[in-house]
N, C-alpha and C positions, 0 to 999 in steps of 0.2 A: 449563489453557491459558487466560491472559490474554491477549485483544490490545490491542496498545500501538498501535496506529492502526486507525482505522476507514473504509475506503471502503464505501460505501455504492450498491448497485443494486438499482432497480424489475424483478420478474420480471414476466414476460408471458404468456400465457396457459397457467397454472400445473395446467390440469386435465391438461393434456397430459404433464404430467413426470411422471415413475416413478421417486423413490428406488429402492426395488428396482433398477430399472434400471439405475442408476449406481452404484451399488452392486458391484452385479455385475459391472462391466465396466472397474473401477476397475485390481483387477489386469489385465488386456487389454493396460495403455499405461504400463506403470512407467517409472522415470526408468530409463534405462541411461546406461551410461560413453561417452565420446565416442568416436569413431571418430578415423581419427590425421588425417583433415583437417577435421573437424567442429569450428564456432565454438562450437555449444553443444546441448546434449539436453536435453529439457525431459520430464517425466509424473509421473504421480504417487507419492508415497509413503506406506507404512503408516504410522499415526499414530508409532506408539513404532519405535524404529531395529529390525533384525531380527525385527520379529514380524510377524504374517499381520493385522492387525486395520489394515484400511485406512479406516474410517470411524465416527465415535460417532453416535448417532440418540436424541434425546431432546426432546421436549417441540414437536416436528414441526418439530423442526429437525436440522439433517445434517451432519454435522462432516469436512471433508475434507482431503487436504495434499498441497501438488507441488512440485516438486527442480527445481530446474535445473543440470547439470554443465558447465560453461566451460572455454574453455581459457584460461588465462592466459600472454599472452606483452607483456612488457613494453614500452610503448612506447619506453624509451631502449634496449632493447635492439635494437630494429629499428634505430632510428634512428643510432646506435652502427656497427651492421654494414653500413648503408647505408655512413655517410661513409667507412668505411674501405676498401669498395671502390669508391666515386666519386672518391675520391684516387687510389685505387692508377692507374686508367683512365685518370685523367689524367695524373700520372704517367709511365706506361709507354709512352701512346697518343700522349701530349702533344698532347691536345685535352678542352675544355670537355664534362662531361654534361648532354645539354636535361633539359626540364621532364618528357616525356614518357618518357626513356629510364631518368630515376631513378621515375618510377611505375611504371614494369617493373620495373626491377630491384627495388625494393619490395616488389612481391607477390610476386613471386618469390621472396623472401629468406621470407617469411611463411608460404607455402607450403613452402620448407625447414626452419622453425623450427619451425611448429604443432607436427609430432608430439612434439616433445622439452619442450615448453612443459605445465608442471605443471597440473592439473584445480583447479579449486574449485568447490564445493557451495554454492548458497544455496535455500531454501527457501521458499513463502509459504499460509499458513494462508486457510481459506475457509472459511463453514456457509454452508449454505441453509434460508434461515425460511418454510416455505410457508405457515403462517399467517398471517405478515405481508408474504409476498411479497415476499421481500428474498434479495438476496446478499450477504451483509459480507464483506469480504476486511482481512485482517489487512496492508496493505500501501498505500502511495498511490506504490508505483514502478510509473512508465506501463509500462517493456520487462514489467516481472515480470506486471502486472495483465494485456496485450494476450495474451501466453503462455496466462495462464489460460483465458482465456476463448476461444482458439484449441484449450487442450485440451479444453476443456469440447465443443463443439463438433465435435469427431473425435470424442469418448469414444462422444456420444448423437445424433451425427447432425445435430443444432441446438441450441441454446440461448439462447430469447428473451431479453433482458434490456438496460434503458434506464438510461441517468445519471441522476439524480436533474433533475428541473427546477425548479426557482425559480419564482416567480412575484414572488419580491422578492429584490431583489438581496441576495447575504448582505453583501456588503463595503457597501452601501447602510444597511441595518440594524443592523448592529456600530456604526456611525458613530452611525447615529441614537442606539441604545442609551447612548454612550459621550457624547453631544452634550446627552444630556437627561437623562441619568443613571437612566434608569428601563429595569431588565430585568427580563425575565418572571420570576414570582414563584417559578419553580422554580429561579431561577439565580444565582450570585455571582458576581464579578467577581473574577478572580485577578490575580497580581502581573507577565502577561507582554503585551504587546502588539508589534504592527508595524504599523506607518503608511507610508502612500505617498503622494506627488503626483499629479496627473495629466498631468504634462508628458509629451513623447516618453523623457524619461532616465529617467521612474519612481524618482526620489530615495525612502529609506525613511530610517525613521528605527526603531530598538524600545530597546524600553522593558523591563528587567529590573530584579526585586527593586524594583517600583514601582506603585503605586496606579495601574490604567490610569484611575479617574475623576480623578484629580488633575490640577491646572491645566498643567501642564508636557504632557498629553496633547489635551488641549484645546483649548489655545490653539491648536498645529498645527493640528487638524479644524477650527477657526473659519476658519483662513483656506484650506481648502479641502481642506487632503487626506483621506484615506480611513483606515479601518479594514483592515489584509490580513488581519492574523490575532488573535484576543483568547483569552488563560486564563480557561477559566470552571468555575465549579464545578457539576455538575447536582443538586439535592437534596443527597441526602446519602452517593448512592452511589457515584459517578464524578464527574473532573474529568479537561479534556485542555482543549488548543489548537483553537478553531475557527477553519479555515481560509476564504479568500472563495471556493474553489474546491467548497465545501461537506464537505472531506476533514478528519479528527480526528486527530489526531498528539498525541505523548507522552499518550495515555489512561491513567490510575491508575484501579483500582477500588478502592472502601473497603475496608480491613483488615479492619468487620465481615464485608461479602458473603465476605472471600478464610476466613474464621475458621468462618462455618456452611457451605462447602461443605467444608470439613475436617473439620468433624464430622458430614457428611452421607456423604463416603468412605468404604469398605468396608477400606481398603489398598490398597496396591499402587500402580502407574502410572496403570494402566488406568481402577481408579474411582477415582484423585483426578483426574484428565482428566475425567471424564463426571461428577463432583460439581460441577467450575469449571465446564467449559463449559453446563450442566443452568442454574447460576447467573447465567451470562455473557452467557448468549441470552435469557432472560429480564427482564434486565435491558437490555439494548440495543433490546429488541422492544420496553421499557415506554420506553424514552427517545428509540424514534422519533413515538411518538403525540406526543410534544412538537416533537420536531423540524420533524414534519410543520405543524405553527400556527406556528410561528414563520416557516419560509420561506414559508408556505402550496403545498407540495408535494402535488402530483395525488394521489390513486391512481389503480394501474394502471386 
């Protein structure tokens, strides 16, 4: 298990949490199937599909996963069965439907559609570092993230936990980085950027398959705009997109790290799962110490 995005959160007073606890209470709140007027069920799920193994624990870190089932009902399809009985009405009635009579008849129509409207599955991956007092979630979708942390929350009654805080602005500092061409000595500069203005339109411009210190990037930032998002490579083990929201998108880890937790795996699912993630977590634990200099981020 690699993730391909990294959000990042401060835990809070961490004496108080009991893996054990969450653990155990994991099965409690599984994802079940929707109900026929339910928009969507959210809980958790076993790591591997049909098996009882809802969580990996290694290196005092927690590996956990939750489902959300949906109903999918298409918006032309609403929209579709509206007009065909807003015509017929007028039509038959020969008179105009108000604004208010087609939002009735709308939900209404949705409420007779939900149940026949087909399910879809999506997933999103979590550990908890109590070492480093961290929650990573494999995900920077707000609806999926707010879910989580809503389960989290029911599972154990509370669960402390803060956004990351800046004390310098990242889209401040990408700029700077990119404007003086000097970044910290664990980091390279990849081939992907996005710039913005600061007008109210927030014009962007990015930059693909291109030198972000090259003059063509530059010259923009001189005359005033920002840094949103910059490719960077960290050492020698990972590379992803930093975001100014402080969030990691498209993350690669090195083919070495993915090659000695293969050979550190026993077989099976189960331990090449807890070889990557053994690998995964220790390596994101080792490349928040950097993180944290860079934005100069608190600890809790």
């Amino acid at each position: 298990m690699w993730f391909k995005n990294l959000q990042i959160f401060q835990l809070k007073d961490t004496e108080t949490f009991s893996s054990n606890e969450l653990i155990s209470k994991l099965p409690e709140y599984p994802l079940r199937d929707c109900g026929s007027q339910e928009e969507f069920t959210f809980g958790w799920l076993p790591l591997i599909r049909n098996s009882e193994q809802w969580s990996v624990a290694t290196n005092h870190c927690l590996l956990i996963r939750a489902g959300k089932e949906e109903k999918v009902l298409p918006t032309a399809v609403v929209r579709e069965e509206l007009e065909t009985k807003v015509a017929e009405i007028e039509l038959v009635e020969g008179r105009k439907v108000g604004r208010k009579e087609k939002a009735d008849m709308k939900e209404e129509l949705v409420f007779t559609l939900r149940p026949r409207a087909f399910s879809k599955r999506s997933d999103i991956w979590a550990y908890i570092d109590l070492k480093a007092k961290l929650l990573v979630l494999n995900s920077t979708n707000a609806g999926m993230t707010e879910q989580l942390f809503k389960l989290l929350q029911t599972t154990l009654g509370s669960f402390p936990m803060v956004p990351l805080q800046a004390q310098v602005s990242p889209a401040s500092l990408m700029t700077d980085w990119l404007m003086k061409n000097e970044l910290p000595a664990s980091l390279e500069s990849g081939d992907e950027c996005e710039i913005q203005d600061n007008s109210e339109d927030r014009a962007k411009i990015r930059f693909k398959s291109l030198e972000p210190l090259s003059e063509d990037v530059t010259r923009h930032l001189e005359q005033g705009m920002t840094v949103k998002n910059l490719a960077l490579r960290w050492t020698d083990k990972m590379s992803f997109v930093l975001n100014d929201d402080l969030t990691l998108k498209k993350v690669k880890f090195d083919d070495t790290l993915k090659e000695s937790a293969f050979n550190d795996s026993q077989g099976g699912d189960l331990s090449d799962m807890d070889a990557n993630f053994a690998l995964m977590s220790l390596t994101v634990r080792e490349f928040f110490e950097s993180y944290q200099q860079w934005f100069e981020i608190a600890d809790d």
